[in-house]
matplotlib code that plots the C-alpha trace (Angstrom):
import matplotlib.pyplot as plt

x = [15.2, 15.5, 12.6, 13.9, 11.8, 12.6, 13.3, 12.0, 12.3, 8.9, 8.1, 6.6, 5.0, 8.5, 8.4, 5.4, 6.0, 9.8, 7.9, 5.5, 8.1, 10.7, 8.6, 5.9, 7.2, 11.2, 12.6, 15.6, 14.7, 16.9, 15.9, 17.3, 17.4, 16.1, 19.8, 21.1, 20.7, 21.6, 19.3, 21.0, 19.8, 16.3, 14.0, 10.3, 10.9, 8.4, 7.2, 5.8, 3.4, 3.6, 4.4, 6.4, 8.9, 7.7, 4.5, 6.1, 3.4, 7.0, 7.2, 7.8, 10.7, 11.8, 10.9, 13.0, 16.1, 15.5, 18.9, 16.5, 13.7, 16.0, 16.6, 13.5, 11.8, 14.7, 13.8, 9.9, 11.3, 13.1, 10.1, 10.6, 7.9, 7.2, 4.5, 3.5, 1.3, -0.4, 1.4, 4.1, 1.2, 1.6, 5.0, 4.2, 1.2, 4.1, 6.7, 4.3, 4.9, 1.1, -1.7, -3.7, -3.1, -3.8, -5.5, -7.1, -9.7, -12.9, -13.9, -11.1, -10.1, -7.7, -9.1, -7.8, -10.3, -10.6, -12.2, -13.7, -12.4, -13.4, -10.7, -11.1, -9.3, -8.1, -5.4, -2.3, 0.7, -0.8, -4.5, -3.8, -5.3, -8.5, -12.0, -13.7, -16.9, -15.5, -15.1, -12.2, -11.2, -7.9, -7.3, -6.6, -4.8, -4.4, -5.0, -4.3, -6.3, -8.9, -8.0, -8.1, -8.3, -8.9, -12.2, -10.2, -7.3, -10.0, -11.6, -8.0, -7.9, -10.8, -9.9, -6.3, -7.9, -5.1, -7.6, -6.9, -9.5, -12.5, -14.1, -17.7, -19.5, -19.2, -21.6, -18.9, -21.5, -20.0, -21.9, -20.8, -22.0, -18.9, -16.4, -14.7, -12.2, -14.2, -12.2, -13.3, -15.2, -14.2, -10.5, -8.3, -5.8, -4.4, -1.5, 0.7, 0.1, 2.5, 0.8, 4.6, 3.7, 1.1, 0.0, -2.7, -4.2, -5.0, -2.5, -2.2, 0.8, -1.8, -4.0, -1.9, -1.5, -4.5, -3.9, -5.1, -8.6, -8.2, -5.6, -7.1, -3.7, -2.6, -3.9, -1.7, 1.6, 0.4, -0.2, 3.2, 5.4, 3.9, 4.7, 8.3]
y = [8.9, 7.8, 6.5, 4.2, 4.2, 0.7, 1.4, -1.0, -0.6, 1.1, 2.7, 6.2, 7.6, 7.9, 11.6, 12.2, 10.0, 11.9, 15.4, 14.1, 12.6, 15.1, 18.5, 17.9, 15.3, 16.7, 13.4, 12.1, 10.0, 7.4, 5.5, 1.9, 0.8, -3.5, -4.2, -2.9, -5.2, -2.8, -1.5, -0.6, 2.5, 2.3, 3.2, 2.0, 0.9, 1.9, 0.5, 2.6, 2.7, 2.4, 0.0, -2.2, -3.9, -2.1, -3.9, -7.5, -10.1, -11.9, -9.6, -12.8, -13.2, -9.8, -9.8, -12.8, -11.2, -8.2, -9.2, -6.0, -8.7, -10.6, -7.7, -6.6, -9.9, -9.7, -6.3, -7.6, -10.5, -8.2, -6.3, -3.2, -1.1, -1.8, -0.8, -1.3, 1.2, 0.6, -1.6, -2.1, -3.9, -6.1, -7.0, -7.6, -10.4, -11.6, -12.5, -13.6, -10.7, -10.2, -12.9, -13.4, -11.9, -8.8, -8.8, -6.6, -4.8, -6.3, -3.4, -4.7, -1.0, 1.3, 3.5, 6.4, 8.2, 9.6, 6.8, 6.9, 3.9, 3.1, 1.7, -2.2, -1.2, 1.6, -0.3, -0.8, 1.0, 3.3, 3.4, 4.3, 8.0, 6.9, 6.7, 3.1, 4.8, 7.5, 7.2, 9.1, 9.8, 9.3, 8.6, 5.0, 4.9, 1.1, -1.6, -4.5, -3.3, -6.3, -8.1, -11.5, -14.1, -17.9, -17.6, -20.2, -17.7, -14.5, -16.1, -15.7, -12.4, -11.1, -13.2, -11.8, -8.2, -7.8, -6.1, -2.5, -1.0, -1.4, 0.7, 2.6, 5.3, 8.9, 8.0, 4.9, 2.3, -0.8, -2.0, -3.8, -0.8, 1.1, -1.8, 0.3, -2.5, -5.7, -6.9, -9.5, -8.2, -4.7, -4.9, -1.8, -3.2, -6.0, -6.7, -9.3, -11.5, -9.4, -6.0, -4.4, -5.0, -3.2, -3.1, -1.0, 0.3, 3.9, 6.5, 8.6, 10.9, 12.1, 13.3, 15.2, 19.1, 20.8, 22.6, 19.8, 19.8, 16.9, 16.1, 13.0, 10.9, 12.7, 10.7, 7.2, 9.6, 10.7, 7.7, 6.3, 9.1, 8.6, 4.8, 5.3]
z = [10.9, 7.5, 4.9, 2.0, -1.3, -3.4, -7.3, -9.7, -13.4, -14.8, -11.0, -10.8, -7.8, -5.7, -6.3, -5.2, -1.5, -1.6, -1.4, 1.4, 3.7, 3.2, 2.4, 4.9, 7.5, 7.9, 7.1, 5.0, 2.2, 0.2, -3.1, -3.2, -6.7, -7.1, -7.8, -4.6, -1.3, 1.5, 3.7, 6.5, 7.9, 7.0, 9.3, 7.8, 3.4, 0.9, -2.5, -4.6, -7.4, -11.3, -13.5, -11.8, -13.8, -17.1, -17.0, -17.9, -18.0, -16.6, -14.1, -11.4, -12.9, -12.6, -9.3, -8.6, -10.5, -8.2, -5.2, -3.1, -2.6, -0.2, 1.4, 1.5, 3.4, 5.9, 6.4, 7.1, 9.8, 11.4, 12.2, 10.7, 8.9, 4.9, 2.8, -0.8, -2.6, -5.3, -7.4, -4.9, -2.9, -5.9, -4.8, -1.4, -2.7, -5.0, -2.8, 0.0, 2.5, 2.6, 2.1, -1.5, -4.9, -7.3, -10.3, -13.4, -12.3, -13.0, -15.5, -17.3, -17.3, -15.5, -12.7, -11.7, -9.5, -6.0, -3.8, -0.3, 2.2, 5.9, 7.9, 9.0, 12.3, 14.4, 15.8, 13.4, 12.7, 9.8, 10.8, 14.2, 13.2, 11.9, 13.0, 11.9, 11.6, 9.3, 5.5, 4.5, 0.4, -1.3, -4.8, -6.5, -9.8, -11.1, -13.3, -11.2, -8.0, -7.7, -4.4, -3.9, -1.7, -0.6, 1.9, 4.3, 4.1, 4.7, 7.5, 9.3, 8.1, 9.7, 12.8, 13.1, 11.9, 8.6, 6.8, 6.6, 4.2, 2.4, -0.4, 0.9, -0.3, 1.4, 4.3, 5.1, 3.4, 2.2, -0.8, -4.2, -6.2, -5.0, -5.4, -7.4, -9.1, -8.1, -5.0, -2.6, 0.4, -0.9, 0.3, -0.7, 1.7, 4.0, 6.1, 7.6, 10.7, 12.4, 11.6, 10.5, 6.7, 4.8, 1.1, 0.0, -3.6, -2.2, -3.1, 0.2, -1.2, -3.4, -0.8, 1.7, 0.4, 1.6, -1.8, -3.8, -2.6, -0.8, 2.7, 4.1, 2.9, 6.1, 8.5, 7.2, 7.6, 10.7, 12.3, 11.1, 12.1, 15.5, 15.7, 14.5]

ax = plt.figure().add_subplot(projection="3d")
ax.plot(x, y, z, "-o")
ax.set_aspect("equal")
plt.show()
């Protein structure tokens, strides 16, 4: 089985997801650079965090110069697995794999802070793991973490149960005082329609070595190694 990491100018974080999925999980990893277009082979794709593109404001257009993104979406309609963290969730709101849009964080500032989320839904591909009525902690790191929506568009979200995870406190209470970068309805992350493409501001390859005080990233792993 073999995990593809996608490349963009400016990314950081592939390290980090390399070490989880081949140090913890056994599997063979292969980076795929934006320029590249083949992704044959590739078992479930992964974008990771950073800052994407160098941080452009014109980073559209480096997305659309990017002959990966094609690849990428025909990776999505065949089905297969892709996820965005952090700002690679960006991508996916950019190119319209996943519904609505990312933007600053309503502090205006960059957080970079463990977080506690509660899963939407026990019953997709990477939350399979989880208990609903659990709150569970993994770190955010971002500037552009403030989900957005249309509330036409939300009300089939909720419907069609695409939203992953919400920000709570540590007793799994949803509140606005812990909507830690000002998203609607506290969304840390969403899905497609067809539940095979996930984007997500929560870092879970931060939170997987019991070492580092904290292992509950484990659980979004866990529950895609079992899928695949």
């Amino acid at each position: 089985m073999t995990f593809g990491i996608v490349i963009f100018p400016g990314a950081h974080g592939d390290k980090e997801l390399k070490r989880v999925l081949e140090g913890v999980y056994g599997k063979k990893v292969r980076y795929i650079w934006n320029s590249e277009t083949d992704l044959s082979g590739i078992d479930a794709l992964f974008i990771p965090g950073g800052f994407l593109c160098k941080g452009s404001s014109n980073s559209v257009s480096c997305l659309e110069n990017s002959p990966v993104i094609e690849s990428m979406i025909d990776f999505a309609d065949r089905g297969k697995v892709l996820i965005g963290i952090g700002n690679g969730f960006r991508v996916l709101c950019e190119t319209g794999l996943v519904p609505g849009s990312l933007r600053m964080n309503s502090s205006q500032r960059f957080v970079c802070r463990n977080t506690y989320i509660k899963p939407d839904s026990d019953n997709t591909i990477i939350t399979r793991n989880f208990s609903v009525d659990k709150a569970y902690r993994i770190p955010i790191a971002t500037g552009y973490g403030r989900y957005t929506a249309k509330e036409d568009v939300l009300v089939q979200m909720r419907h069609r149960e695409q939203i992953l995870f919400r920000y709570c406190d540590e007793s799994a209470r949803i509140s606005e005082e812990i909507n830690v970068t000002g998203a609607v309805d506290n969304i840390a992350g969403v899905c497609n329609e067809k539940k095979n493409v996930f984007g997500m501001i929560l870092q879970p390859e931060r939170a997987v070595f019991p070492d580092g005080g904290n292992s509950d990233g484990k659980y979004i792993f866990e529950s895609l190694m079992e899928y695949l």
